[in-house]
C-alpha positions as CSV (number, residue, x, y, z in Angstrom):
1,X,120.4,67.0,59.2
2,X,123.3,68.6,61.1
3,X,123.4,67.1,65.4
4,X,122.6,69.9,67.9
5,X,125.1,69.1,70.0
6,X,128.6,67.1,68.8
7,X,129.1,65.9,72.3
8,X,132.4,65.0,71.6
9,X,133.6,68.5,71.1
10,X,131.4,70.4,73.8
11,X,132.5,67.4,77.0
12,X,135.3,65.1,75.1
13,X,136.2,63.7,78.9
14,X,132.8,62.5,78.9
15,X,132.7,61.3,76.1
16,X,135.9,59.6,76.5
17,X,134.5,58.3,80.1
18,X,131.4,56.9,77.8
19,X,133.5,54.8,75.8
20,X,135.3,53.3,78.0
21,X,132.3,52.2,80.1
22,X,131.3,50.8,77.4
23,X,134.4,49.1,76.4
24,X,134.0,47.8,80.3
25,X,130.5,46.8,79.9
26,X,131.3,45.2,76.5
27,X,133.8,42.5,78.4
28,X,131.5,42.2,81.5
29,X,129.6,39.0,80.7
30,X,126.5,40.4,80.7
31,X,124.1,38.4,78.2
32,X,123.8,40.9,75.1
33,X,119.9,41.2,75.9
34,X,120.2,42.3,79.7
35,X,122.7,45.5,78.1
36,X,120.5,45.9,75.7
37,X,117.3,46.5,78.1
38,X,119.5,48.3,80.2
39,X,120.3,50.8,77.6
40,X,116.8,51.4,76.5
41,X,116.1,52.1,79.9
42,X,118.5,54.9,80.3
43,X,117.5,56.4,77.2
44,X,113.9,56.3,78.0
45,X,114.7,57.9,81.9
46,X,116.6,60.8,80.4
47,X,113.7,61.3,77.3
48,X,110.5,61.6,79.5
49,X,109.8,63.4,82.5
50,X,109.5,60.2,84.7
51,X,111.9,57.5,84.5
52,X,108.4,55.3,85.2
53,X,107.2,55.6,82.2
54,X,107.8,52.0,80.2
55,X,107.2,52.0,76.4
56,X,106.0,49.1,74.6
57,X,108.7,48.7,73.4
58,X,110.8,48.1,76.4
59,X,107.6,46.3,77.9
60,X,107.7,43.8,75.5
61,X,111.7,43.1,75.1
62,X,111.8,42.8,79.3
63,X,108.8,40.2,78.8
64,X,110.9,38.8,76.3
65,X,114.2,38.8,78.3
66,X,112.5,37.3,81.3
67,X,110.8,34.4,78.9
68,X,114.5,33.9,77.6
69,X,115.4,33.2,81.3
70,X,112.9,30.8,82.6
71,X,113.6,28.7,79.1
């Protein structure tokens, strides 16, 4: 199945601005499982008409995270 949209030929400086956030991000510190939740929160706010909405999915892996933590 051929994409939509190749983002990197419709807005290459975004895309380019994307990849070095990430790059950024990558060298942060962050533990792996805070970016992760972070990321499935941004795609879940840009997927559903609320950005309240909260999936099991991301339900569970914050419980999860948050567990991690108090260990």
């Amino acid at each position: 199945m051929e994409p939509r949209i190749v983002y990197g030929r419709v807005a290459p400086g975004a895309m380019s601005a994307m990849q070095a956030l990430e790059q950024y991000v990558a060298k942060s510190g962050l533990e792996p499982a805070l970016l992760d939740l972070v990321r499935t929160r941004a795609r879940r706010s840009t997927d559903v008409p609320t950005a309240s909405t909260c999936t099991p999915q991301l339900r569970s892996a914050t419980i999860d995270y948050v567990e991690h933590l108090l260990r």
